[in-house]
C-alpha positions in Angstrom: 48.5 -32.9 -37.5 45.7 -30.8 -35.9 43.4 -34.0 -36.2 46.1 -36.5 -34.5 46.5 -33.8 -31.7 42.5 -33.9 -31.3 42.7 -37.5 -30.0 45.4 -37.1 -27.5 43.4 -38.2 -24.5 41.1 -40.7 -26.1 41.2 -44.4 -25.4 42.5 -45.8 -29.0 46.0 -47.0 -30.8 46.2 -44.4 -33.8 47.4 -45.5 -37.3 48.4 -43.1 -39.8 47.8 -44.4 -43.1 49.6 -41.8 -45.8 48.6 -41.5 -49.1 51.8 -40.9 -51.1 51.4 -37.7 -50.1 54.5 -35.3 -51.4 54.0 -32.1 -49.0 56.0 -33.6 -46.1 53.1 -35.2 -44.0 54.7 -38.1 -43.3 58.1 -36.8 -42.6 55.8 -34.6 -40.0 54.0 -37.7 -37.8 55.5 -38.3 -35.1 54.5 -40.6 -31.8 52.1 -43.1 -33.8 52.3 -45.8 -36.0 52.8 -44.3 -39.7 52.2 -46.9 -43.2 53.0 -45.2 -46.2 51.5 -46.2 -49.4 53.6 -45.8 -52.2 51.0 -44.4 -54.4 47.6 -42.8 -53.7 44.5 -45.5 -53.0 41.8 -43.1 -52.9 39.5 -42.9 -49.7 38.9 -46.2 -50.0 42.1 -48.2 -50.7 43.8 -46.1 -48.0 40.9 -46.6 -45.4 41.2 -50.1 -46.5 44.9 -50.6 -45.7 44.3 -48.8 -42.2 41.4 -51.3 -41.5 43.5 -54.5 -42.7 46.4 -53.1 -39.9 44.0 -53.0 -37.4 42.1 -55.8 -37.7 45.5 -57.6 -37.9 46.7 -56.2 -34.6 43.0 -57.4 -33.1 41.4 -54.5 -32.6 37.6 -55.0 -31.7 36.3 -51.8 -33.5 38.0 -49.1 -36.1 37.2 -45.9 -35.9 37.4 -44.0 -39.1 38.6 -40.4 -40.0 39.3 -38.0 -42.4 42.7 -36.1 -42.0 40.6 -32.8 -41.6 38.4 -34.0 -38.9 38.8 -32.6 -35.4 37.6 -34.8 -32.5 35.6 -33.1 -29.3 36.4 -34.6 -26.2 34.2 -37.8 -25.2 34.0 -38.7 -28.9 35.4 -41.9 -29.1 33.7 -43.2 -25.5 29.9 -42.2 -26.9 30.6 -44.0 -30.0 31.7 -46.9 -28.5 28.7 -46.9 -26.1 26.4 -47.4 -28.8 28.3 -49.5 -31.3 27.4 -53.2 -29.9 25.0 -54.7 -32.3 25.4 -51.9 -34.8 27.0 -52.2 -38.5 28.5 -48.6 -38.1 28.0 -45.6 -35.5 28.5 -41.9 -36.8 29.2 -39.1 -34.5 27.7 -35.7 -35.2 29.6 -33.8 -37.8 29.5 -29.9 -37.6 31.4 -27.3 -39.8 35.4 -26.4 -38.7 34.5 -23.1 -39.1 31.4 -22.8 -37.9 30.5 -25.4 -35.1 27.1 -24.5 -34.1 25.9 -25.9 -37.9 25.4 -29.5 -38.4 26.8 -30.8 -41.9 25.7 -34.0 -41.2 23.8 -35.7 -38.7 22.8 -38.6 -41.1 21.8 -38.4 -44.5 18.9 -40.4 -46.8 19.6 -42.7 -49.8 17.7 -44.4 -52.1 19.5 -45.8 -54.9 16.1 -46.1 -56.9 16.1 -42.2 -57.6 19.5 -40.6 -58.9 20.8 -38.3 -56.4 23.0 -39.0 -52.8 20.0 -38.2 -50.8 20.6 -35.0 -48.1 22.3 -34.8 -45.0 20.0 -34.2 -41.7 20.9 -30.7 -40.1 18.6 -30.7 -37.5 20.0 -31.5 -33.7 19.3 -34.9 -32.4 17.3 -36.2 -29.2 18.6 -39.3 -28.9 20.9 -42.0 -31.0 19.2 -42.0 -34.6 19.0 -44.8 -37.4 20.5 -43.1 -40.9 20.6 -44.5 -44.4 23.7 -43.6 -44.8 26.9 -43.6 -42.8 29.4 -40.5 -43.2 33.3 -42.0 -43.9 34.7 -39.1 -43.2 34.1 -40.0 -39.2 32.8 -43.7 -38.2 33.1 -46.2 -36.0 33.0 -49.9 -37.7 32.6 -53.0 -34.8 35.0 -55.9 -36.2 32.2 -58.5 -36.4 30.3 -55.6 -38.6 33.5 -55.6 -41.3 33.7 -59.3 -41.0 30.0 -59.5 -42.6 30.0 -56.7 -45.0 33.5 -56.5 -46.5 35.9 -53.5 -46.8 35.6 -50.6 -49.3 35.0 -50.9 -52.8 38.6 -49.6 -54.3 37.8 -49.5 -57.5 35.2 -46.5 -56.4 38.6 -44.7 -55.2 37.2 -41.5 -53.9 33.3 -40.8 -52.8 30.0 -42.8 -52.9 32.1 -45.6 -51.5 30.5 -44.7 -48.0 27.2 -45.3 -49.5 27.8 -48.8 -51.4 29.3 -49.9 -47.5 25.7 -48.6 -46.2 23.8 -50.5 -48.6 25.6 -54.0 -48.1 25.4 -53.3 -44.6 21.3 -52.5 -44.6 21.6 -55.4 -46.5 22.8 -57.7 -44.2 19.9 -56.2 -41.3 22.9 -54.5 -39.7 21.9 -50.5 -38.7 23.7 -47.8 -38.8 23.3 -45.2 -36.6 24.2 -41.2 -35.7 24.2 -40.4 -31.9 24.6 -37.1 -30.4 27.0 -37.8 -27.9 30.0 -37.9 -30.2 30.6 -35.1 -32.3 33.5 -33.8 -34.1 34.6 -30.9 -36.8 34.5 -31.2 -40.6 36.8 -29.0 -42.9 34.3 -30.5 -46.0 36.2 -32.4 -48.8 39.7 -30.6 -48.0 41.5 -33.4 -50.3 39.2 -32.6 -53.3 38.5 -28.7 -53.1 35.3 -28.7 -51.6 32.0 -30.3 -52.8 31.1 -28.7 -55.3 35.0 -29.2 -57.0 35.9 -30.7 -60.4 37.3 -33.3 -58.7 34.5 -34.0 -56.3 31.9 -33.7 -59.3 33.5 -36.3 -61.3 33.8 -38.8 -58.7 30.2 -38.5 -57.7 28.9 -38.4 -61.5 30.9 -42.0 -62.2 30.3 -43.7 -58.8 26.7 -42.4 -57.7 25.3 -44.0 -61.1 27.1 -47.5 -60.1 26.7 -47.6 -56.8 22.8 -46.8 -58.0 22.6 -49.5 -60.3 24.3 -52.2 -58.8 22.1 -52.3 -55.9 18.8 -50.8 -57.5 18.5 -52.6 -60.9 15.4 -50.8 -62.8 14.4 -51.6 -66.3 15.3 -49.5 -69.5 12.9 -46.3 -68.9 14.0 -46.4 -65.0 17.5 -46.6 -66.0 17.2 -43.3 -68.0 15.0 -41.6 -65.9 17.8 -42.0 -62.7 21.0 -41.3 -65.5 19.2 -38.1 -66.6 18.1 -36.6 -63.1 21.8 -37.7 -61.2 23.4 -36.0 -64.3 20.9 -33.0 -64.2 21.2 -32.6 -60.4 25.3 -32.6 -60.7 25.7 -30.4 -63.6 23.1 -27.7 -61.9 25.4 -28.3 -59.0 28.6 -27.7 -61.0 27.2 -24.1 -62.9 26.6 -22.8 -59.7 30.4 -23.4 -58.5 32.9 -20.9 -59.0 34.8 -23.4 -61.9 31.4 -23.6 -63.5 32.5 -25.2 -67.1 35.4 -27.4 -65.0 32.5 -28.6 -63.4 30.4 -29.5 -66.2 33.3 -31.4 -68.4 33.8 -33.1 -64.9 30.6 -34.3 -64.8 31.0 -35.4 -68.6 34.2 -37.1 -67.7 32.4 -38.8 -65.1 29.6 -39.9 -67.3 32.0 -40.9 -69.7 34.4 -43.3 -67.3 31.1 -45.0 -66.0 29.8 -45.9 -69.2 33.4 -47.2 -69.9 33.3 -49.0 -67.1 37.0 -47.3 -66.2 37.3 -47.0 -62.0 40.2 -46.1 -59.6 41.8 -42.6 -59.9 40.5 -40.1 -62.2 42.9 -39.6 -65.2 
């Protein structure tokens, strides 16, 4: 509700997609158009059902965001301003509770060497070229959704951002971060925070596909990127507060990929 009342003001038709959520959210909205799924997509099945809507109605550009985003003022006009030509523009995304520290003002990825690549934190001079948008808050031109497709929903949750960004650098589209736009970030609020059991698993199963189905290496390459994701997300997982939750999380995760099982975790 706090995010829907951060874009009073700003030039766009708002569409609340609902999750099958069960805490009264959608009993809640009120004033904007409301679809409610009648059981949870994931990230990327819900986005996915938002962007079908709007691209139904005609809308020229959808603008992505998390339901724990808050918008600045101006945020919607500066990404606009530098979306023609682009595959995806990012705004600046700083902390809820702290909004003088950038969480992300584009991140790397290589898919070549096993782990999600970091975030920049550093403040921007001018609009910046990232490898990597953030899904939490983006803008997507139609034409650039068109080329490149919607979400992968068999990812469900996370990494699903980063398999976009790769078909879209793919396709010569860029994808860019500009300064002008910037809005708050309560990080992974759905999951429990990043370093979650939740979030853990998600990123164990679908960094290692996204990796390999757009990096193919041979046998020893293959292993080499398995062991350092794996390494990098269990280190990550003993130093959370749910330290062993984390680690079978990460083994879950391992386990679902080599399965080849997708959608929500069970």
């Amino acid at each position: 509700l706090a995010c829907l009342r951060s874009l009073r003001g700003e030039q766009v038709d708002v569409i609340v997609v609902d999750n099958a959520s069960v805490d009264g959210t959608a009993d809640a909205v009120e004033g904007v158009e409301l679809i409610e799924n009648e059981r949870n997509l994931g990230y990327a099945g819900g986005m996915n059902t938002g962007i079908r809507h709007a691209l139904a109605r005609g809308s020229d550009a959808v603008l992505l965001l998390n339901n724990d985003v808050l918008l600045e003022p101006g945020t919607v006009a500066a990404l606009v301003a530098d979306a023609a030509g682009a595959g995806a523009v990012c705004p600046v995304i700083v902390f809820a509770r702290d909004p003088d520290s950038i969480w992300y003002a584009g991140a790397s990825f290589d898919p070549t060497r096993g782990y999600n690549g970091r975030h920049r934190t550093d403040r921007l001079d001018g609009v910046t070229e990232t490898d990597r948008i953030c899904g939490a808050a983006v803008l997507m031109p139609r034409e650039a959704l068109e080329r490149v497709g919607l979400f992968d929903e068999d990812l469900f949750a996370y990494h699903e951002d980063a398999d976009w960004s790769l078909r879209a650098r793919a396709l010569g589209l860029p994808l860019l971060v500009t300064p002008a736009s910037r809005v708050r970030h309560t990080v992974s609020a759905s999951t429990g925070g990043e370093g979650s059991p939740t979030a853990l698993y998600y990123s164990a199963r679908n960094l290692l596909t996204v990796s390999e189905r757009h990096a193919p290496l041979g046998l020893l390459g293959t292993w080499r990127r398995r062991l350092v994701a794996l390494g990098a997300l269990t280190a990550q997982a003993l130093a959370g507060r749910r330290r062993w939750d984390g680690v079978k999380a990460v083994s879950e995760g391992w386990r679902d990929f080599r399965r080849g099982r997708y959608g929500p975790r069970r």
